[in-house]
C-alpha positions, -999 to +999 in steps of 0.1 A: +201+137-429+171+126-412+142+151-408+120+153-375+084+146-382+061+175-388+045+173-353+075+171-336+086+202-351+053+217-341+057+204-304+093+221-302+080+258-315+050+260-290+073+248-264+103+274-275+072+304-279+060+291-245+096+303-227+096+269-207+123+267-182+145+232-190+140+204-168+172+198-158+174+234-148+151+236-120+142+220-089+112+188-087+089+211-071+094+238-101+094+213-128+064+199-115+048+232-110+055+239-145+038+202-158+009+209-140+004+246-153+011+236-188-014+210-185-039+234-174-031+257-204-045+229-224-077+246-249-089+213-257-118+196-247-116+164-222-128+130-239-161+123-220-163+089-206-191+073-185-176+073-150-145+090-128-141+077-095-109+077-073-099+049-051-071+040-027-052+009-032-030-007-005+006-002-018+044-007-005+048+028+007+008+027+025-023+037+006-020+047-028-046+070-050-055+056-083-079+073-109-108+048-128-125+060-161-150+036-169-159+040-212-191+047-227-217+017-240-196-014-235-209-042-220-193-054-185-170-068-182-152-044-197-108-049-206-090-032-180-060-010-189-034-001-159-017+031-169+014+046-156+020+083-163+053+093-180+075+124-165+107+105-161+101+088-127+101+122-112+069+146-125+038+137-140+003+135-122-028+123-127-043+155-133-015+160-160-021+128-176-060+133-178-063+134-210-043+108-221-063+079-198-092+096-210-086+088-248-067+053-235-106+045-218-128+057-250-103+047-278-103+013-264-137+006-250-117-007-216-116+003-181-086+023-172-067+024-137-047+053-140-021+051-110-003+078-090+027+059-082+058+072-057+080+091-077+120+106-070+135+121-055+115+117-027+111+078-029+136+062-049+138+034-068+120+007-069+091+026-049+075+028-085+080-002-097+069-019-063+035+005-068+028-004-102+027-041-098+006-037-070-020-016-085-021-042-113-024-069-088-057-048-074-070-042-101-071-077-108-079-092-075-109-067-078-117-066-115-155-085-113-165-054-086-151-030-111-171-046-141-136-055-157-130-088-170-098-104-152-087-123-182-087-094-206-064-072-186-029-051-201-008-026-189+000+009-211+028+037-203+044+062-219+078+079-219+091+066-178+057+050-179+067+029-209+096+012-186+069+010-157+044-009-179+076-031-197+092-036-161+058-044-145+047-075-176+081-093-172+075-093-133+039-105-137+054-132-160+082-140-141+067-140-104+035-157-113+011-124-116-018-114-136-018-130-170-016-100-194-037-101-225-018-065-238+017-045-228+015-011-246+046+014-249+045+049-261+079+058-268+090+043-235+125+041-218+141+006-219+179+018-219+189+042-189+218+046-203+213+073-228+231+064-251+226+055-287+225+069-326+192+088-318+202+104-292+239+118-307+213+123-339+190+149-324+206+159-290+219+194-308+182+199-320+159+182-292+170+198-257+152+167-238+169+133-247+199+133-229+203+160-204+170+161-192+163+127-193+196+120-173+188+147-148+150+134-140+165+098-141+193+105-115+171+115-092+147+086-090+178+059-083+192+055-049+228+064-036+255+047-057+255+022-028+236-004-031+225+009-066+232-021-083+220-043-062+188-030-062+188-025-097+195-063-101+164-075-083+147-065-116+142-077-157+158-058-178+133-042-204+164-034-227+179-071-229+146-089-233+141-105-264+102-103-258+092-078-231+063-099-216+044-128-227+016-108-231-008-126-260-017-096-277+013-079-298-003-052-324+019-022-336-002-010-368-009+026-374+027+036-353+047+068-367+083+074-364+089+108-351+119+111-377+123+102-408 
């Protein structure tokens, strides 16, 4: 049988002392409440990075807040990064996602646009999609003010923000947007159906995969009507044989989480 990786197992005990609630248990508001305090919790120190500034960007839904870390001693222009927060299209902030674009900007030496896209079940899909490739068309459209370089420019997501980031490359590709030089997914969601020998694997030992990812993910899509419609206006992460044609493809140093 496989085993979970050691840090997995470390992540489920501090979540199980913890006492937290499961998603799929509680309300948006609570489950956010309970992100954002967790987050806070955090002992570690922040990643210091040259520069922090917050700027509006003109989205779908009206103006929309994204976060910039600029990195220490790199000379402009700099890469730029666009990252999308995970929390299954329905929590997630930028304050609870700090860290992580923190370590994406000095790790990397880029620029990173950390963006607080619409989320369910207030805006439903494809409010976040239709956000995200807007931010990156921003950030591209303003890259030289920003003292990134728009030829060096890749998208990054983890978890929902991994289908974000996959979703958001094929529509740059196939709609004639930003040419990415790098698509980066941290354990993202490319198959909304749930299904799969992982998730029968570990669903009696991991309480997130499949009820709490279906409950979060229920709650982003629209009513049944219409549903698939709307659902066809976009690629498919899942049933692309490449996700993007993004020119930079490097998976070293990756770790399964079971083995």
């Amino acid at each position: 049988m496989a085993q979970l990786h050691p840090q997995i197992r470390d992540v489920l005990k501090v979540t199980a002392e913890a006492g937290l609630r499961p998603i799929e248990e509680m309300t948006p508001t609570e489950a956010r409440e309970q992100m954002e305090a967790t987050a806070r919790a955090r002992k570690a120190e922040p990643l210091p990075v040259a520069k922090i500034e917050e700027r509006l960007f003109p989205g779908p839904g009206g103006m929309t807040r994204m976060r910039l870390y600029w990195p220490h001693q790199s000379a402009a222009p700099v890469p730029a990064i666009v990252y999308f927060h995970g929390g299954g299209h329905v929590i997630g902030s930028l304050d609870t996602h700090d860290f992580v674009a923190r370590n994406l900007c000095g790790g990397t030496g880029a620029m990173v646009a950390s963006v607080d896209y619409r989320m369910g079940p207030e805006h439903k899909f494809p409010a976040a999609v239709d956000d995200c490739f807007a931010a990156l068309e921003w950030v591209h459209a303003n890259a030289a003010n920003l003292g990134a370089d728009p030829r060096r420019i890749g998208v990054h997501g983890d978890s929902a923000g991994g289908n974000l980031a996959a979703v958001v490359a094929l529509l740059a590709r196939d709609v004639g947007g930003p040419q990415l030089r790098l698509q980066s997914l941290v354990y993202p969601v490319t198959d909304y159906s749930l299904v799969g020998e992982s998730y029968d694997r570990y669903s009696s030992r991991i309480r997130h995969p499949r009820e709490s990812g279906d409950g979060l993910v229920s709650r982003s899509l629209p009513p049944q009507r219409g549903r698939r419609e709307r659902l066809a206006r976009l690629p498919d992460p899942h049933r692309q044989p490449r996700a993007s044609g993004a020119g930079d493809c490097h998976y070293g140093g990756m770790r399964r989480a079971a083995r």
